[in-house]
MARVONU-634247 format. One record per residue (C-alpha): residue number from 1; residue in three letters; x, y, z. Coordinates in steps of 0.1 Angstrom, whole numbers. Each point is the difference from the previous one (the first is absolute). Example, Ala and Ser with C-alpha at 12.3 -4.5 7.8 and 13.67 -1.06 7.14 Angstrom:
<recs>
n 1; res ALA; xx 123; yy -45; zz 78
n 2; res SER; xx 14; yy 34; zz -7
</recs>
This chain:
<recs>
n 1; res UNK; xx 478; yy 175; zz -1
n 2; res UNK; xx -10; yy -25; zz -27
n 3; res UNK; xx 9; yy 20; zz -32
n 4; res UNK; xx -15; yy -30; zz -21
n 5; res UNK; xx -36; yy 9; zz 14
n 6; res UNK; xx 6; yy 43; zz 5
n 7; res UNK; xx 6; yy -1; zz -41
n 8; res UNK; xx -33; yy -21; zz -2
n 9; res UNK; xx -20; yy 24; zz 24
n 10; res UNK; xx 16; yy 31; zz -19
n 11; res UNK; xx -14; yy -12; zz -32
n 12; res UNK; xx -32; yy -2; zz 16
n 13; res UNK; xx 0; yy 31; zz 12
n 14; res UNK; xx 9; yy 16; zz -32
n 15; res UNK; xx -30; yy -23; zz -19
n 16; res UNK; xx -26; yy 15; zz 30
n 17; res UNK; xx 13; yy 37; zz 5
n 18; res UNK; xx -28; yy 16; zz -27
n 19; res UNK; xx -31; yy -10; zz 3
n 20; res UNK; xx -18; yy -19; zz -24
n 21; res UNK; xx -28; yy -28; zz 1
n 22; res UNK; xx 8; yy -33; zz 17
n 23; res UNK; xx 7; yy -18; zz -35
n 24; res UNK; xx 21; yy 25; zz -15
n 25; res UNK; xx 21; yy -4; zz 34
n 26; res UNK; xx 2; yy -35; zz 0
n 27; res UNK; xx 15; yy 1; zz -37
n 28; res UNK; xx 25; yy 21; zz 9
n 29; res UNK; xx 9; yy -19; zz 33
n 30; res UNK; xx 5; yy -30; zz -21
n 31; res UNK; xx 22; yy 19; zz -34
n 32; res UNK; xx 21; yy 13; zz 31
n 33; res UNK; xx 6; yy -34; zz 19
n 34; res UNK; xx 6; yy -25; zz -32
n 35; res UNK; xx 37; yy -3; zz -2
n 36; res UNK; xx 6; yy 13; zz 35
n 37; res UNK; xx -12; yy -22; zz 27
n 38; res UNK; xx 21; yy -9; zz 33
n 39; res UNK; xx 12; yy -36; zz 4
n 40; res UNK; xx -14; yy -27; zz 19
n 41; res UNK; xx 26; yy 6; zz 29
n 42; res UNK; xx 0; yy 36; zz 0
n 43; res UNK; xx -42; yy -6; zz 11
n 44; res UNK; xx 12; yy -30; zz 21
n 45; res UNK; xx 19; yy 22; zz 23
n 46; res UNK; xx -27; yy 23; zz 5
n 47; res UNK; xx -25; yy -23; zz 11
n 48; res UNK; xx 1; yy -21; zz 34
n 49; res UNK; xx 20; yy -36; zz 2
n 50; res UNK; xx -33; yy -17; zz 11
n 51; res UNK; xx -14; yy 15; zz -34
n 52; res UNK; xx 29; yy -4; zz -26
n 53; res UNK; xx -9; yy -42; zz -10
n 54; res UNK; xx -38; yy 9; zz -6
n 55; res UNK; xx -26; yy 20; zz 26
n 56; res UNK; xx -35; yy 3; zz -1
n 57; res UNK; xx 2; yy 38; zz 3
n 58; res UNK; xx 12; yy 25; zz -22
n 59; res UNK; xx 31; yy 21; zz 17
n 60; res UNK; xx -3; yy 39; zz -2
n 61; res UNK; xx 32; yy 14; zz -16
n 62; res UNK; xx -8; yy 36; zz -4
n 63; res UNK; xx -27; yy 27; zz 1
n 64; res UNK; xx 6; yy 29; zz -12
n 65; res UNK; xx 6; yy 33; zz 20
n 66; res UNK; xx -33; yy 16; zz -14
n 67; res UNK; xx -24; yy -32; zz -3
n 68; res UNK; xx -1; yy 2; zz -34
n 69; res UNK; xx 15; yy -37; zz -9
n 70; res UNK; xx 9; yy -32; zz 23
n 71; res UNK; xx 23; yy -30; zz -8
n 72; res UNK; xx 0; yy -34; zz 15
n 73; res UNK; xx 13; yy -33; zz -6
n 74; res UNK; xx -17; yy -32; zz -5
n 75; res UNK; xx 22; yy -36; zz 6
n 76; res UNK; xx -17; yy -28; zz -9
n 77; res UNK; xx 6; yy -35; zz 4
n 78; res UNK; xx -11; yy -22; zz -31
n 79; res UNK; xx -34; yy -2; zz -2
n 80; res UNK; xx -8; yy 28; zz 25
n 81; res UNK; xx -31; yy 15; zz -13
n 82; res UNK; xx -15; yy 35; zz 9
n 83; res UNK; xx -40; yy 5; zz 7
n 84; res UNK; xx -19; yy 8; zz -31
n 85; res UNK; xx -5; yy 38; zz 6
n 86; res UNK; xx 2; yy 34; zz -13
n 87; res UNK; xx 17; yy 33; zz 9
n 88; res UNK; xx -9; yy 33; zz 15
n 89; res UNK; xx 27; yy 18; zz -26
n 90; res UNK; xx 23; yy -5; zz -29
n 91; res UNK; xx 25; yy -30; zz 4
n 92; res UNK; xx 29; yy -6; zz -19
n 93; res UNK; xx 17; yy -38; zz 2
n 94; res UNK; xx 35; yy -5; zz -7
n 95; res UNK; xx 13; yy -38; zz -3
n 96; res UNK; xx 37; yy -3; zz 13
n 97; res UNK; xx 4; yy -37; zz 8
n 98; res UNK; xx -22; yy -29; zz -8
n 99; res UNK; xx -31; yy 2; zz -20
n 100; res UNK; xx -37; yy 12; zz 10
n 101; res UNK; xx -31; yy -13; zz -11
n 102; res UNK; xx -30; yy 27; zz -4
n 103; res UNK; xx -30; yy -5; zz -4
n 104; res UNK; xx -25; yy 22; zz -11
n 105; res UNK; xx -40; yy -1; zz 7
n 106; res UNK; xx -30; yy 24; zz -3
n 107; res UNK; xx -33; yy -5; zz 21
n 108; res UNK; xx -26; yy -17; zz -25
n 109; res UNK; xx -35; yy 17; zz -2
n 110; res UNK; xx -14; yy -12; zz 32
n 111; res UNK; xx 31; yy 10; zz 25
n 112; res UNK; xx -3; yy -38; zz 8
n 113; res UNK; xx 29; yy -13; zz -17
n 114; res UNK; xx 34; yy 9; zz -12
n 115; res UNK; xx 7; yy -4; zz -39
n 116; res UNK; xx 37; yy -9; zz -4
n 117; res UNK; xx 14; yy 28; zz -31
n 118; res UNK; xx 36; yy -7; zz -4
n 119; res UNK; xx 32; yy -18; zz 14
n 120; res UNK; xx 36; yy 13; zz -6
n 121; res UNK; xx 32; yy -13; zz 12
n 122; res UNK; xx 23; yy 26; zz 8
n 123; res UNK; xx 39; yy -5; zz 1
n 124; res UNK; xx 25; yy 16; zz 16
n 125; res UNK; xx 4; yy 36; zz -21
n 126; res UNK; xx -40; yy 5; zz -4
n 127; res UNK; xx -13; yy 31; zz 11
n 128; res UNK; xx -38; yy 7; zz -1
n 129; res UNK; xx -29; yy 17; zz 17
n 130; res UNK; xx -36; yy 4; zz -1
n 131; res UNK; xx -20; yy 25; zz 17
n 132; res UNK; xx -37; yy -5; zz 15
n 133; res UNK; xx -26; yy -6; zz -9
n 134; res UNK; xx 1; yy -32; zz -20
n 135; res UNK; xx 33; yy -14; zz 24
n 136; res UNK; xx -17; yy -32; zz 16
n 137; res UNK; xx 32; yy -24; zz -3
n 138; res UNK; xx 18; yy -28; zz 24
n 139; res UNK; xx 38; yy -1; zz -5
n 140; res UNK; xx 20; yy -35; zz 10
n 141; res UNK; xx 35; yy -9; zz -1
n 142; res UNK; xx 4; yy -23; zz -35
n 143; res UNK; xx 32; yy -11; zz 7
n 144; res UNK; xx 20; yy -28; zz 23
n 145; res UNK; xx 19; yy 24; zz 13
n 146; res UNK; xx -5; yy 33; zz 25
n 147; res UNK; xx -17; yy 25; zz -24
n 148; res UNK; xx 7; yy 41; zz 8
n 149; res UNK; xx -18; yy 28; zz -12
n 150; res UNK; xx -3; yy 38; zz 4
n 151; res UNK; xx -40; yy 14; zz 4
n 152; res UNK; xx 3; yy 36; zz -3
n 153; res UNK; xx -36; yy 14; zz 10
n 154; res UNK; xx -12; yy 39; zz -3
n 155; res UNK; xx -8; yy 6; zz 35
n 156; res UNK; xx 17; yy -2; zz 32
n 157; res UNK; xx 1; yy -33; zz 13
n 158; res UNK; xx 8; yy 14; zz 39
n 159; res UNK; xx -30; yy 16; zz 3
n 160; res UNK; xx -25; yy -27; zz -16
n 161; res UNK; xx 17; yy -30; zz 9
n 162; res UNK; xx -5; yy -15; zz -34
n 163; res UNK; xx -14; yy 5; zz -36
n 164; res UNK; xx -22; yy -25; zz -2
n 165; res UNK; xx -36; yy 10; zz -2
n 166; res UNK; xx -18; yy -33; zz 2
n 167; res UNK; xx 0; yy -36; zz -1
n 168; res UNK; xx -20; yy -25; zz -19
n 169; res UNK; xx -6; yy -31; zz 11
n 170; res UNK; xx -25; yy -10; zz -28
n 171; res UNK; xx -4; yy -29; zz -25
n 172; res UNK; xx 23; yy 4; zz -31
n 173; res UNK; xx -15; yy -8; zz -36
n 174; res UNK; xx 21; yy -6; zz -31
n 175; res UNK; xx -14; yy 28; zz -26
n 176; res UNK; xx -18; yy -33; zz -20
n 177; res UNK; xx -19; yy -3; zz 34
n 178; res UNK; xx -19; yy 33; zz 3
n 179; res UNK; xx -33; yy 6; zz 8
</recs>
């Protein structure tokens, strides 16, 4: 038993146990994680061989007993980039090796276009979340080196498959650009 990721998933638990709206849940997911995230080899041995120098799929770690919160890893290799997409629930992102690029966009006014909104680059240590709706975003691995990360998502990943809502596979505009 990996007691690196069983602390991590018992501070979850503790942060989802009342109930309370989805943004309220992901700030306290975050308070309880910063400081207290597993190392990079601690996830490593969790996840398949094939998967541990960068996968195109995210590994499921853990869902909890009662559906209630799921955890999975994503190993990238540099410049592996997700889909731009959203989310079905409340996602906390927690940075353990590497660096992540996000970035953000919102649907302009004609549903034709994405408008990017932000980019952060998140280091190893940063925990943050977001919650639907407003969570269309593309993650990719910054660095020159295998990036990990934790996604811990508010639904149970074994009975959905995933969290991600949709894709968008539409034009991007810079905000100077809109319509």
């Amino acid at each position: 038993m990996n007691a690196e990721l069983q602390n991590l998933y018992a501070v979850v638990r503790g942060a989802t146990r009342i109930p309370r709206d989805w943004q309220t849940v992901v700030g306290h997911v975050v308070k309880g994680l910063e400081g207290e995230l597993p190392t990079a080899e601690a996830i490593l041995r969790e996840v398949p061989i094939a998967a541990r120098s960068g996968c195109e799929r995210s590994q499921l770690l853990h869902v909890e007993p009662d559906g209630s919160f799921s955890v999975v890893a994503l190993v990238s290799g540099p410049g592996q980039a997700t889909s731009v997409h959203d989310h079905t629930t409340w996602c906390v992102v927690a940075v353990v090796a590497g660096s992540e690029r996000e970035e953000r966009f919102s649907l302009d006014d004609s549903g034709r276009h994405l408008v990017l909104t932000g980019v952060r680059i998140d280091r190893p240590g940063t925990v943050s979340g977001f919650a639907p709706p407003g969570d269309i975003h593309r993650v990719t691995n910054d660095s020159a080196t295998v990036g990990i990360s934790l996604h811990i998502y508010g639904t149970d990943l074994g009975r959905i498959g995933n969290s991600v809502r949709r894709t968008y596979d539409l034009p991007i505009l810079q905000p100077q650009e809109r319509f």
